[in-house]
C-alpha positions in Angstrom: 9.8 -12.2 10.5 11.3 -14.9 12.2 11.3 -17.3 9.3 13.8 -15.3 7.3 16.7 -15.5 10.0 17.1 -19.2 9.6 20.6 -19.2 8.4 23.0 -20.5 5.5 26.1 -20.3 6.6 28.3 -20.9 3.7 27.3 -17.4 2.0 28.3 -13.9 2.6 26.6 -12.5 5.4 24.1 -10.3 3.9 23.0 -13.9 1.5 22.6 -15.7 4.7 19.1 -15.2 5.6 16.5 -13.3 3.7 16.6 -10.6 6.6 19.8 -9.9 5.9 19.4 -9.3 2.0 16.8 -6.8 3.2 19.0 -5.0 5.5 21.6 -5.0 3.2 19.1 -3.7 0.4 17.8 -1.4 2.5 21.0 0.3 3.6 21.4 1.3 0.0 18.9 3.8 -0.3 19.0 7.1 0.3 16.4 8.5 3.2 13.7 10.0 0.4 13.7 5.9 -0.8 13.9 4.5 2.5 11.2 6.9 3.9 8.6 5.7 0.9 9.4 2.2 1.2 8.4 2.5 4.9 5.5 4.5 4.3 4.0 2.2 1.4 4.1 -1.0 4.3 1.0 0.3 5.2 -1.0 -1.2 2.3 -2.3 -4.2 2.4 -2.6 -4.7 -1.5 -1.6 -3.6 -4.5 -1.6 0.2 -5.2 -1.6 2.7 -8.1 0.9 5.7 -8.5 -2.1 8.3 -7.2 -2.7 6.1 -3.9 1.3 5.7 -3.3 1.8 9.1 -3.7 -0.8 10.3 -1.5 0.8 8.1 1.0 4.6 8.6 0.9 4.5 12.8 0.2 4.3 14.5 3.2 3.7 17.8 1.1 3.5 19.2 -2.4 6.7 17.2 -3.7 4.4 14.6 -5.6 7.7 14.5 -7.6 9.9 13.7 -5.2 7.4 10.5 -3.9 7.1 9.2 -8.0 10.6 9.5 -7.9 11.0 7.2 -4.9 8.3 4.6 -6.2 9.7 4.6 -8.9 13.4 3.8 -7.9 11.9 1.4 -5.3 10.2 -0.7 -8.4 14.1 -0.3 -10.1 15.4 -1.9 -7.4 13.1 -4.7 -7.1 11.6 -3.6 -3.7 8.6 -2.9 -4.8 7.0 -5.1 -7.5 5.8 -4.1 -10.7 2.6 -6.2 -10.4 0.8 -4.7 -13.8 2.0 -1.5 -16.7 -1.2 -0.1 -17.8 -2.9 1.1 -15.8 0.5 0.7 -13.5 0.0 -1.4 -10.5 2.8 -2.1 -8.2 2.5 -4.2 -4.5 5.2 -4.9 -1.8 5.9 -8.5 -1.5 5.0 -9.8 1.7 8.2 -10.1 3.7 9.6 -6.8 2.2 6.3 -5.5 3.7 7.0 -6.7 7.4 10.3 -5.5 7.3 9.2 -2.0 6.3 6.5 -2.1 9.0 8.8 -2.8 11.4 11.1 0.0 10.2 8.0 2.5 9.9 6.9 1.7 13.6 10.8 2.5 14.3 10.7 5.8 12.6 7.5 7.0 14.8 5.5 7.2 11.3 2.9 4.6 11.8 -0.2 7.2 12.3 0.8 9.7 10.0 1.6 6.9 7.2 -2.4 4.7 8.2 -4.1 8.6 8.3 -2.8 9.0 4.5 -3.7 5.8 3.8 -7.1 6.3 4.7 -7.5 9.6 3.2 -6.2 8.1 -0.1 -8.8 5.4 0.9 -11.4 7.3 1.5 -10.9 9.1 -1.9 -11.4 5.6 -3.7 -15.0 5.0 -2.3 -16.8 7.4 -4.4 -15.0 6.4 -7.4 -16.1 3.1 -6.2 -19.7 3.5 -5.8 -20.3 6.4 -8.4 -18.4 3.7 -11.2 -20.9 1.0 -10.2 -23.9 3.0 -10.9 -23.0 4.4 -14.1 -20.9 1.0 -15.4 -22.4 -1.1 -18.1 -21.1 -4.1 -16.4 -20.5 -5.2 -12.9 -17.3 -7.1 -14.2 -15.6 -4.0 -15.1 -16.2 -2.1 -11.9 -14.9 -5.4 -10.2 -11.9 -5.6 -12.0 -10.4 -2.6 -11.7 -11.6 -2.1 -8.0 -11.4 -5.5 -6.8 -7.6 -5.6 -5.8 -8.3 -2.7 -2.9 -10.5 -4.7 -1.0 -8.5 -5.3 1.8 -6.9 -1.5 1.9 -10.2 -0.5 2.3 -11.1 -2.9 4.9 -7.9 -1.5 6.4 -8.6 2.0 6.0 -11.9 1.6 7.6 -10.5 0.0 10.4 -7.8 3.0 11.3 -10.8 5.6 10.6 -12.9 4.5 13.0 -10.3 3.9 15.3 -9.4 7.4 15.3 -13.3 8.8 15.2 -12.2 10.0 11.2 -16.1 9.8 10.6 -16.1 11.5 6.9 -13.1 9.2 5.7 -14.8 6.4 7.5 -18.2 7.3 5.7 -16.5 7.8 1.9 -14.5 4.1 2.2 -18.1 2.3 3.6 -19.0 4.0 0.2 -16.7 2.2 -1.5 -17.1 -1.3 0.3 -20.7 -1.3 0.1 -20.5 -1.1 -3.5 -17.5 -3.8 -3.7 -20.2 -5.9 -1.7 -23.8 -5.1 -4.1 -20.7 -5.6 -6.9 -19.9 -9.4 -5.3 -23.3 -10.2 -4.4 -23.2 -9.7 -0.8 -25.6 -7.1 -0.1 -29.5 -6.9 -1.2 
């Protein structure tokens, strides 16, 4: 984050750096919006609705976490990347600002365990797509972009001995490798 404190001094304070327009973005949002943005830091990629939500809820108010997303996207914190299906990512230095802030908040393992649940759920989707597709080229295009979240989820799974979400995401990325011709 260093790069986006070089300054311009002729503009308002919160236009002088990119860090600042953050802030100042930032500090407009109320805690449910703040909360998600932090939370959705974690991904590495771009992510669907279902994997955001599973991410940002910390209960049954799904609602409340579409909500969020969705007034995140509004404000052009969160990119719409694609509409149908709707695919939305975190540009990269709104991403490091919100991973400092999650860190901050004391969220960091609860926000990487969701993640690798909602991970974990992708791997049999994965692998059970890649059997019964007609073509490789479809399963790699719609799973291709989550990649690195696997890789990712993997990573935090095994680090906290999560063996049956580490299991259902090497699911997922052996397929993604048979799929890119990686694997025998």
């Amino acid at each position: 984050l260093r790069l986006l404190r070089s300054a311009r001094r002729t503009a308002p304070a919160r236009q002088q750096t990119l860090r600042a327009t953050l802030d100042w973005s930032c500090s407009l949002l109320n805690e449910q919006e703040l909360a998600a943005l932090r939370r959705l830091s974690v991904f590495a990629g771009p992510f669907d609705m279902e994997l955001a939500t599973r991410v940002v809820s910390e209960g049954a108010d799904d609602g409340g976490a579409v909500d969020a997303v969705c007034s995140l996207a509004d404000k052009s914190l969160v990119r719409v990347e694609q509409l149908e299906p709707a695919r939305f990512r975190l540009l990269e230095s709104t991403r490091l600002l919100a991973r400092e802030m999650l860190a901050d908040a004391g969220e960091g393992e609860s926000a990487l365990r969701r993640h690798a649940e909602a991970m974990a759920s992708i791997g049999p989707r994965i692998a059970e797509a890649f059997f019964l597709s007609g073509s490789d080229t479809d399963v790699q295009d719609r799973f291709a972009a989550w990649y690195a979240d696997l890789e990712r989820a993997l990573d935090h799974a095994c680090a906290v001995a999560d063996a049956d979400s580490a299991a259902a995401i090497l699911v997922g990325l052996r397929s993604m490798d048979q799929l890119r011709g990686e694997m025998q």
